[in-house]
C-alpha positions as CSV (number, residue, x, y, z in Angstrom):
1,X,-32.6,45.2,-125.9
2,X,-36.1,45.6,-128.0
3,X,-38.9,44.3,-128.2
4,X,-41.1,42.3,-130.9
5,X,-42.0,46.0,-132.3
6,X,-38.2,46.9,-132.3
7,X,-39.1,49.6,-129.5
8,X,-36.0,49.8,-127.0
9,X,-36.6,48.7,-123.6
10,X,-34.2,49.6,-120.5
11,X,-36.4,46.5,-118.6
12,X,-38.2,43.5,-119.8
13,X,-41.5,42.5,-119.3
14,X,-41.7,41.4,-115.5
15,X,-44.9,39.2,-114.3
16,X,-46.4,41.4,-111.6
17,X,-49.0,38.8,-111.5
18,X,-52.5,40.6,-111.0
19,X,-51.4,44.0,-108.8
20,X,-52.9,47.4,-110.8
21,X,-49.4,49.5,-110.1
22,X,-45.8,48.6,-110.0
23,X,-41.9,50.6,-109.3
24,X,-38.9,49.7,-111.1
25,X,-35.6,50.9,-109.7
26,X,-33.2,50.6,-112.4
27,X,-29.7,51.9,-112.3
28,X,-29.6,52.5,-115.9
29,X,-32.0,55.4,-116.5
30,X,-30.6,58.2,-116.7
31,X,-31.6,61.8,-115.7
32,X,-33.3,64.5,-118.4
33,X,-33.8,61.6,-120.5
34,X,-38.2,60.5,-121.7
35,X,-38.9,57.6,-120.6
36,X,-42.4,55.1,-121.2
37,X,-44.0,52.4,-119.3
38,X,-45.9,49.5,-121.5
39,X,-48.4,47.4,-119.7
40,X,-49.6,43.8,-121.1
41,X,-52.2,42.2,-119.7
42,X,-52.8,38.5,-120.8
43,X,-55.8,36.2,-120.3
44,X,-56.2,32.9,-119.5
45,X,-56.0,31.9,-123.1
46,X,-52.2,33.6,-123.5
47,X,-54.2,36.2,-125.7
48,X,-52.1,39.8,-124.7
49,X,-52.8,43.1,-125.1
50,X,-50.8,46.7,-124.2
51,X,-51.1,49.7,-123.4
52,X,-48.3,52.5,-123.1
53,X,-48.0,55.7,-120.9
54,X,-47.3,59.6,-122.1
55,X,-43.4,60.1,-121.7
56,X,-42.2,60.4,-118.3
57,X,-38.8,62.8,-118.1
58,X,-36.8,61.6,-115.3
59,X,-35.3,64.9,-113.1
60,X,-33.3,63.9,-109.7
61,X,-31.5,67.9,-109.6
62,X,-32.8,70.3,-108.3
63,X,-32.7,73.8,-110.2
64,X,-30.4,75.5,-110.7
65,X,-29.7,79.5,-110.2
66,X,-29.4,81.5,-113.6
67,X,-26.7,84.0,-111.1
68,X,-24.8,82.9,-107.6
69,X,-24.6,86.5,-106.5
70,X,-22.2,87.2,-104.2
71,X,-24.9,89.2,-102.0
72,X,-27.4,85.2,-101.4
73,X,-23.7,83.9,-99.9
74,X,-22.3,86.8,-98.1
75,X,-22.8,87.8,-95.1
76,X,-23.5,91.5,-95.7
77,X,-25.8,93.9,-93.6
78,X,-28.6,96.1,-95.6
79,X,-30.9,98.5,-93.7
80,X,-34.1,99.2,-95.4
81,X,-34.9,102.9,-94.7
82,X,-38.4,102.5,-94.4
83,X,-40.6,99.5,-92.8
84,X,-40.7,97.9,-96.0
85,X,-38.3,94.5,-97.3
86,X,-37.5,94.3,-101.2
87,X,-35.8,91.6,-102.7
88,X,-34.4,90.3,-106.1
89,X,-32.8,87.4,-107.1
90,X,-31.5,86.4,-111.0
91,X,-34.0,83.5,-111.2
92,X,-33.9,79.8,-111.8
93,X,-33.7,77.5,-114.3
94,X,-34.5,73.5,-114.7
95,X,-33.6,72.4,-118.0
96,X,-34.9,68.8,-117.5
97,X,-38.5,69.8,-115.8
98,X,-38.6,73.0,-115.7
99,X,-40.0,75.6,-113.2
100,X,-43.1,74.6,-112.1
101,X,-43.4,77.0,-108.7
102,X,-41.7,79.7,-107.0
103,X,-42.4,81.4,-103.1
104,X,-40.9,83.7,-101.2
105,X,-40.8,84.1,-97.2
106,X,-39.4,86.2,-94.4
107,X,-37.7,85.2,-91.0
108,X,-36.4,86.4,-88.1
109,X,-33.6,83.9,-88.0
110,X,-31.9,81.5,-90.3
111,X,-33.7,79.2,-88.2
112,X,-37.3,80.6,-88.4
113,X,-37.1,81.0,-91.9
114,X,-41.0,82.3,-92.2
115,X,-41.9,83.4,-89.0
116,X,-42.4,86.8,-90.0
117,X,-43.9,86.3,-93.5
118,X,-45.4,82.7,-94.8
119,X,-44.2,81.2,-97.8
120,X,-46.2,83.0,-100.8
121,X,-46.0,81.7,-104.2
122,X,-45.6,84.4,-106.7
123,X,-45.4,84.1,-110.6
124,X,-42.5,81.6,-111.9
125,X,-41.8,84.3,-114.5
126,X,-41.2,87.2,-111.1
127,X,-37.8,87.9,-110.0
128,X,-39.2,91.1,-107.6
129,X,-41.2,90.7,-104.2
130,X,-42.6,93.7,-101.9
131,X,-43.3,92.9,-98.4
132,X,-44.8,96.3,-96.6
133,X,-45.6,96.0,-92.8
134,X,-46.0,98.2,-89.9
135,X,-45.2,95.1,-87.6
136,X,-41.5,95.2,-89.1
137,X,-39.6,96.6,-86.4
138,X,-36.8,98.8,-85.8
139,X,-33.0,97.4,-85.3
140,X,-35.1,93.8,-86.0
141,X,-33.2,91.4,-88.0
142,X,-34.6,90.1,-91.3
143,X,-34.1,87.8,-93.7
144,X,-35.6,86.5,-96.7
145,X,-35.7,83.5,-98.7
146,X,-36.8,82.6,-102.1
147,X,-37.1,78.9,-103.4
148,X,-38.2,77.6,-106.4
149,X,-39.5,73.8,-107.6
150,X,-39.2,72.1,-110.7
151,X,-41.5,69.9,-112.7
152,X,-40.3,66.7,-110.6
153,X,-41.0,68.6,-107.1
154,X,-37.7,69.6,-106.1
155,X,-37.1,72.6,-105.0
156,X,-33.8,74.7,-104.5
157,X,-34.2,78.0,-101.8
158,X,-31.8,81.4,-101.9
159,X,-31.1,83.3,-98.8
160,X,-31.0,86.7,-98.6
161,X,-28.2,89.2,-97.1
162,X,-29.0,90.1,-93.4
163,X,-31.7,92.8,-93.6
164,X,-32.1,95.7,-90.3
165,X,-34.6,97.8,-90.3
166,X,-34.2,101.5,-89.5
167,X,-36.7,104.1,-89.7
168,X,-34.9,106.4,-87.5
169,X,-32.7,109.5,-88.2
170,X,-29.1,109.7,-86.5
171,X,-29.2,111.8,-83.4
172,X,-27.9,115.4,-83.6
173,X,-24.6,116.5,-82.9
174,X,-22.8,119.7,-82.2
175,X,-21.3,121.4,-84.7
176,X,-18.4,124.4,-84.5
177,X,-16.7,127.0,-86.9
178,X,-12.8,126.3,-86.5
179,X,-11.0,122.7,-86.4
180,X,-10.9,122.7,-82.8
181,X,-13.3,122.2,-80.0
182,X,-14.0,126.1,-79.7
183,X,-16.5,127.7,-81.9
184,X,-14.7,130.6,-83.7
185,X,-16.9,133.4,-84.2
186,X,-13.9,135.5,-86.5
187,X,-11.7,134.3,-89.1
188,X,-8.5,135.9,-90.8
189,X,-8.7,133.3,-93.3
190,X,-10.1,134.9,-96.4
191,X,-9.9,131.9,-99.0
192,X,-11.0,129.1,-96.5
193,X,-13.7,128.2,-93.8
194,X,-13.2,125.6,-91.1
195,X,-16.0,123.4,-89.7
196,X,-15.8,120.6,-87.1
197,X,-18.2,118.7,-85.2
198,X,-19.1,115.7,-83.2
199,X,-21.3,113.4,-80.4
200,X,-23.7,112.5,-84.1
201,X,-24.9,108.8,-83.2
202,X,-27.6,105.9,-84.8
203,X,-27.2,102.7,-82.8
204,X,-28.9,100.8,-85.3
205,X,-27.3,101.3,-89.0
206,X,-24.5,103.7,-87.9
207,X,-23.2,107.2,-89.4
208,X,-22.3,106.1,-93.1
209,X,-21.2,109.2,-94.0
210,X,-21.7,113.1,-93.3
211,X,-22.8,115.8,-95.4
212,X,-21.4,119.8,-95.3
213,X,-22.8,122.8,-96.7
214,X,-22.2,126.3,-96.3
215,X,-24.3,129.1,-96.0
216,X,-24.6,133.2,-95.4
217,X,-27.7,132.7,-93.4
218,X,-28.7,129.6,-91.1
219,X,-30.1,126.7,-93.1
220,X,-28.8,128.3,-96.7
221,X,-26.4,126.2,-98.6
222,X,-25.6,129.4,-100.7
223,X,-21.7,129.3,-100.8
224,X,-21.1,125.4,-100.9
225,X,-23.2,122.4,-100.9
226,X,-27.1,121.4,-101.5
């Protein structure tokens, strides 16, 4: 309907006798949409006057991601190298308030979800965060979580992949010219040379992966490798 003005109203004018402040729960308004509140106040002699409010966009969502990356819903292992946790996300986006605040935490647990760090806002424009600690420890799992809030004051959070620190090398093997356990000291094989080793270990992040060079002098990579 509208009024005298020919303004559209979603509600009539309801007598809220003489309180200062009033809620309307109305099924009809509708999210993203600007809405305005008029006030009339009338006197004893049925003389009214009004007064309207700035527009009021209605947001009941919460944001929304700009990416879903498959690392905030999978439950992958990383292993910072150093005793340092780094994180990224794609950022968010709120097209009916808008991003009004973003933070950032760490925790020990999905549970304790800032145990380790306390939420800290950082800039809604950031999608980068550096935590650097010597109280990270090693084989210590990590996570971290990001949320951000929009104009209306609700607030979507991201989880991070599970995060283990390791500071510590792999511990040393033994290593043997020849493909079998004995260390051949001759070789008839003019074209080729054999190497084989074993009993390398890290009981935090594991062996990923092993590196061989080959050398006329002890610690030279000379003939093959860096």
């Amino acid at each position: 309907t509208a009024d005298a003005n020919g303004e559209k109203c979603v509600q009539e004018f309801a007598d809220v006798r003489q309180n200062n402040n009033a809620t309307s729960f109305n099924a009809l308004l509708v999210s993203g949409v600007c809405y305005y509140a008029k006030v009339r106040a009338t006197n004893g002699a049925g003389l009214s006057t009004t007064a309207t409010t700035s527009c009021t966009i209605l947001d009941w969502t919460a944001p929304d991601t700009i990416q879903d990356a498959e690392s905030t819903t999978q439950q992958q292992i990383q292993y910072p190298g150093s005793r340092k946790i780094s994180t990224s996300w794609a950022g968010f986006v709120d097209k009916q308030s808008g991003i009004a605040g973003q933070s950032w935490c760490i925790g020990s647990s999905l549970m304790s979800h800032d145990d380790v760090m306390p939420c800290t806002q950082v800039n809604i424009n950031t999608t980068t965060a550096i935590y650097e600690s010597d109280q990270l420890k090693d084989g210590q799992t990590y996570y971290t979580t990001v949320r951000a809030e929009n104009g209306a004051g609700l607030s979507r959070s991201v989880l991070s992949n599970i995060l283990v620190i390791d500071t510590t090398p792999p511990r040393s093997g033994v290593v043997v010219d020849g493909i079998n356990d004995r260390d051949a000291n001759y070789s008839s094989n003019s074209a080729a040379v054999s190497v084989s080793w074993a009993l390398f270990s890290d009981n935090i992040s594991r062996i990923a992966y092993y590196d061989v060079a080959i050398g006329s002098a002890p610690g030279v990579a000379d003939i093959h490798g860096t």
